[in-house]
N, C-alpha and C positions, 0 to 999 in steps of 0.2 A: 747626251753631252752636246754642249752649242755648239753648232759646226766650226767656228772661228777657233772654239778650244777643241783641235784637232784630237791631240791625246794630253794623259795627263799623269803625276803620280805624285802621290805624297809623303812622307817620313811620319813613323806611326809611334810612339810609345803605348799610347791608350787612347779610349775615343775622345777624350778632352781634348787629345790632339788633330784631332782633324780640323785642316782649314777652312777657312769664313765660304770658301769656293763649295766646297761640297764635294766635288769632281774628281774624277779619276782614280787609281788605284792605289792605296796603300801596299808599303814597305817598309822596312825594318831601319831605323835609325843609322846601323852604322853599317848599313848597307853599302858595297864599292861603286864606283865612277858607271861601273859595268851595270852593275844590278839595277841603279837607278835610272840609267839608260835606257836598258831593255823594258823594266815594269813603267816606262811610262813614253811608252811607243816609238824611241829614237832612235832605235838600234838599225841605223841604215846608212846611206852613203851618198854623196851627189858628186857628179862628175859634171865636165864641159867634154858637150858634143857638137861634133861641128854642124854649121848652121848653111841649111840651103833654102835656094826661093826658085817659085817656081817660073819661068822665063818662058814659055807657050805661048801663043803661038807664034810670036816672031823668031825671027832668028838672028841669036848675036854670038859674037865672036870666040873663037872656042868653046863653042856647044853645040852638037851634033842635036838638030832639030829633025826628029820620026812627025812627020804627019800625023795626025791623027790622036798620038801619047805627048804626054807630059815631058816638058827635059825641064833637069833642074841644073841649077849655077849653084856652086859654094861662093856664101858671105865671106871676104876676107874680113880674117879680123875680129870676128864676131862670132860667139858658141852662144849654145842652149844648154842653162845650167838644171839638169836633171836630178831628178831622185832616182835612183840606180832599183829601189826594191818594188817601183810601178812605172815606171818611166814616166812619172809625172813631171814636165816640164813646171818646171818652177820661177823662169824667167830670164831675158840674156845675161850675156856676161861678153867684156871685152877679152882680149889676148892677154892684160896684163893681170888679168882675175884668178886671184888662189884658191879654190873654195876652202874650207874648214871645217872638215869632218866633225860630228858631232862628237867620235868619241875621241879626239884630238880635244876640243871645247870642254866635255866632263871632265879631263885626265888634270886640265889648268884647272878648271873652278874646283873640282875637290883638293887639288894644291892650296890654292887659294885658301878656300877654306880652313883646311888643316893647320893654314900658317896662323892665321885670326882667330883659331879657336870658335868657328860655325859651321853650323847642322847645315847641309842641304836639305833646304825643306822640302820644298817641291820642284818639279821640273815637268816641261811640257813644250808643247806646239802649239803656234796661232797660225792662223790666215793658211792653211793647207800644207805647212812645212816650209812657210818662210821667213817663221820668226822662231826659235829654239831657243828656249830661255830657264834659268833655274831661280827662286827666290832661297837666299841662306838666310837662315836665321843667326844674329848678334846675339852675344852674351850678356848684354845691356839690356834695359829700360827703363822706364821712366813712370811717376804715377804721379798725375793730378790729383787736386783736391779732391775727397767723394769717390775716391778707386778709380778714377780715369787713367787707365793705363796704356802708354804708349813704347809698343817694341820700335827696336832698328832690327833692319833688311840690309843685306845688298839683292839687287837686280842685275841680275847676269845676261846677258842678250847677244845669241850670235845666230847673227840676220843672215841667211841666203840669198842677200838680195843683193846685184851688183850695187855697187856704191854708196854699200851702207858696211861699217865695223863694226866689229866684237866691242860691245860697248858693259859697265860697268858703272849703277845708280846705285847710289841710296836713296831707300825710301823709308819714312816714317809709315807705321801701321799702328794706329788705334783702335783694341781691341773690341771696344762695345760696340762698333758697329763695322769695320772691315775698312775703315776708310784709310787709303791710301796718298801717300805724296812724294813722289820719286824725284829726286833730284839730282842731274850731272853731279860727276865728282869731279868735272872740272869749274865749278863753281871756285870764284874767285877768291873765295874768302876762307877756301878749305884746300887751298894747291892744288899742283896736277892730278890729273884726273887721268882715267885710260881710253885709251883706245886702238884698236888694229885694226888696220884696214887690209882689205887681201888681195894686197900687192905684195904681203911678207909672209915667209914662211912660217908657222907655225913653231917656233923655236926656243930653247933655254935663253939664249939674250931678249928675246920677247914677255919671256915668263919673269925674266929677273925686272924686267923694265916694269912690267905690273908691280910688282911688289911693294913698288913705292909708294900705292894710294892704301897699303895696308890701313895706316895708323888714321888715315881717311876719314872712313866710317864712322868712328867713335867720335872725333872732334866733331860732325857734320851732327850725331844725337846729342851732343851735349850744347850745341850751340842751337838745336832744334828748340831741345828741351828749355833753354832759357827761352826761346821764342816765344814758349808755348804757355811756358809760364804768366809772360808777357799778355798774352791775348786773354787768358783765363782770368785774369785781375784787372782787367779793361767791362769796364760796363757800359752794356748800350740799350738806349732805350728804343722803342717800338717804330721811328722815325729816322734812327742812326741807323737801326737795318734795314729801313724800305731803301734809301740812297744808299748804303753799301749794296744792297742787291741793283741797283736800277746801275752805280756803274759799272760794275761787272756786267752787266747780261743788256740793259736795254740804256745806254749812254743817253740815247736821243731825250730821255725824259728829263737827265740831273741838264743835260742843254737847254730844254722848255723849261727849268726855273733857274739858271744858273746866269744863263747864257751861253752864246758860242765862244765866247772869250773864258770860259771857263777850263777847257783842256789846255789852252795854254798858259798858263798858271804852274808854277812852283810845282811836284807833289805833295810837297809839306803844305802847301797853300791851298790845295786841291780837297787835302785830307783834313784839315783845321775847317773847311766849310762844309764835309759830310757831315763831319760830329758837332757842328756848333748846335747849341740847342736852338737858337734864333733863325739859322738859315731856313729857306723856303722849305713844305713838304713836300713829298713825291707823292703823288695819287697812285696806288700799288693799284688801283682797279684797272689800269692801264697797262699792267702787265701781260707779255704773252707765257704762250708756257711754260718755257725753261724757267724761267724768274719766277714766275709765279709757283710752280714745284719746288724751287728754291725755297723761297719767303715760307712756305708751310712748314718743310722739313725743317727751319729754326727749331720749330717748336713739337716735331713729331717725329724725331729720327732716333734713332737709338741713344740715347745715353745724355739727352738731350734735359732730364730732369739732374743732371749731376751737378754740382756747385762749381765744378770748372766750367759748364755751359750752359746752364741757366742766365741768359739776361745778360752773355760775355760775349766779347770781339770771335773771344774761341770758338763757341758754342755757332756763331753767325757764321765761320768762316767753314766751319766744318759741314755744314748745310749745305755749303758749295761742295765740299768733296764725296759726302753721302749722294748726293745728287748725281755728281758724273761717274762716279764708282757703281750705282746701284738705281737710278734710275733713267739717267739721259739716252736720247735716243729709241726710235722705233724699232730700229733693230740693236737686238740685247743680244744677238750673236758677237756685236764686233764690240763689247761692251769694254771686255780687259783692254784688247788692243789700245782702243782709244785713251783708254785711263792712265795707261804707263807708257806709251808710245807716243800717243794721237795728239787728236786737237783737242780735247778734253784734259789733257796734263798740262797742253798752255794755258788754257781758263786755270785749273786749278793753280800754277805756280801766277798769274795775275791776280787771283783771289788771296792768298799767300803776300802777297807785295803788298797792297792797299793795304790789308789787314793790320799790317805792321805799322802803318804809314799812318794810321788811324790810331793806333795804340800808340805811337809816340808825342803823337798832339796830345794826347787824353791827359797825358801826364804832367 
């Protein structure tokens, strides 16, 4: 298992079900908060311990200095937020830092869930037990032309890390190839969205305050879904995806034929001269290699021969998410991370924006 995915588990009916991941342990569908827990290695606890430094060999004010040993001074103010089952230090935390037991975190998200009518699918650890996260499966989907089928998620996240919250996405998953698109639910155009930060207890008026982004989810796939529909009926030809890929990944090229007056431009202005047939071309042999792995997986990634993505906005934009889902970067340890967390969900939610931007000229 890649060391980034610490541990892992998944929700089993038959092997059909197993996830695009591969990883971790299967369990039984209507397994409790507890069971899911334990079978996918989170059954443990983190505490604040207080924090000292070592002050050797001078000597300062109340601190009995031994010649020879070590004296240590406590950090005011400041703990070491631990894992209680190896004493692995996980990283600081101030005085006003709650932590948030994981199985505090299961006991909300199977709430959660129960109240929506979704599976916990899977749940697991990145980055050594500082990111604790479940993906639930939605009752919903959706299917492109040609069986392109796209599920809703929500993305559950509670981070160990000071000054990050109990955070709460949706993300689109389409099936033929695993690719992913996680988006805030505080997205403006789908209301409040959630989040706790842990300066607050873990509490029923906390739990009730979530509830709100219940009905969330579903508007965020149905407004996806016309997205998508959107991009799948958009056609573009072999020079609308060399400059879709050159702005997304290498700008400096659509600048050598645009100009530099070109980024400040409108984005409908911006987007009208990607797809015009007549604007300049981009030289793709100029590419390096994120783009250039880009520009191929157009035409070689899963699901890539379907009539939703054959020769469409869709099929170009999905190349961007195949791409940081499943191939960007040297190291494929920190691969998830990056996809739902990192700087690879920026790229894809700016591949996502143009895409649109481009689909609405077309029209």
């Amino acid at each position: 298992m890649p060391a980034d995915v610490e541990t892992m588990a998944y929700a089993m009916k038959d092997r059909a079900d197993v996830p695009w991941h591969g990883l971790g342990n299967s369990i039984d569908p209507g397994a409790t908060p507890k069971e899911m827990m334990v079978a996918s290695g989170l059954d443990w606890t983190v505490s604040k311990r207080p924090l000292w430094t070592d002050v050797s060999p001078a000597m300062i004010s109340d601190v009995i200095y031994v010649p020879g040993s070590n004296s240590l001074m406590r950090v005011p103010d400041y703990f070491a937020l631990v894992r209680d089952s190896d004493c692995k230090i996980l990283g600081p935390a101030g005085k006003e830092y709650i932590p948030t037991q994981n199985a505090q975190a299961f006991d909300f998200f199977k709430k959660f869930c129960d109240a929506g009518r979704m599976q916990m699918e899977t749940a697991g650890s990145l980055q050594g037990g500082k990111q604790v996260w479940v993906l639930a499966k939605l009752g919903k989907q959706f299917t492109l032309p040609g069986g392109d089928e796209v599920g809703g998620y929500l993305l559950f996240s509670s981070p160990h890390v000071w000054g990050k919250s109990l955070l709460i996405k949706f993300t689109a998953i389409r099936v033929v190839c695993a690719n992913t698109l996680a988006m805030a639910m505080s997205d403006s155009s789908c209301g409040k969205g959630f989040r706790m930060p842990h300066v607050r207890a873990f509490d029923a008026e906390v739990a009730k305050e979530a509830e709100i982004t219940l009905g969330i989810a579903s508007e965020m796939l149905e407004s996806f879904e016309a997205t998508a529909i959107k991009l799948a009926t958009t056609k573009v030809d072999a020079d609308v995806v060399v400059r879709y890929v050159a702005d997304i990944f290498q700008p400096e090229e659509i600048i050598a034929q645009f100009g530099k007056s070109f980024y400040g431009l409108a984005d409908a202005k911006q987007a009208e001269l990607l797809m015009d047939p007549g604007s300049p071309k981009v030289d793709a042999g100029q590419f390096k290699r994120s783009a250039y792995d880009v520009l191929t997986a157009v035409n070689r990634q899963p699901g890539a021969d379907l009539e939703s993505a054959r020769g469409t906005m869709w099929g170009t934009f999905n190349a961007v998410t195949y791409w940081a889902d499943h191939l960007a970067g040297r190291d494929r340890d920190n691969a998830l991370y990056a996809s739902w967390f990192g700087p690879k969900a920026v790229v894809k939610a700016q591949a996502l924006k143009r895409a649109i931007q481009m689909a609405e000229v077309a029209r």
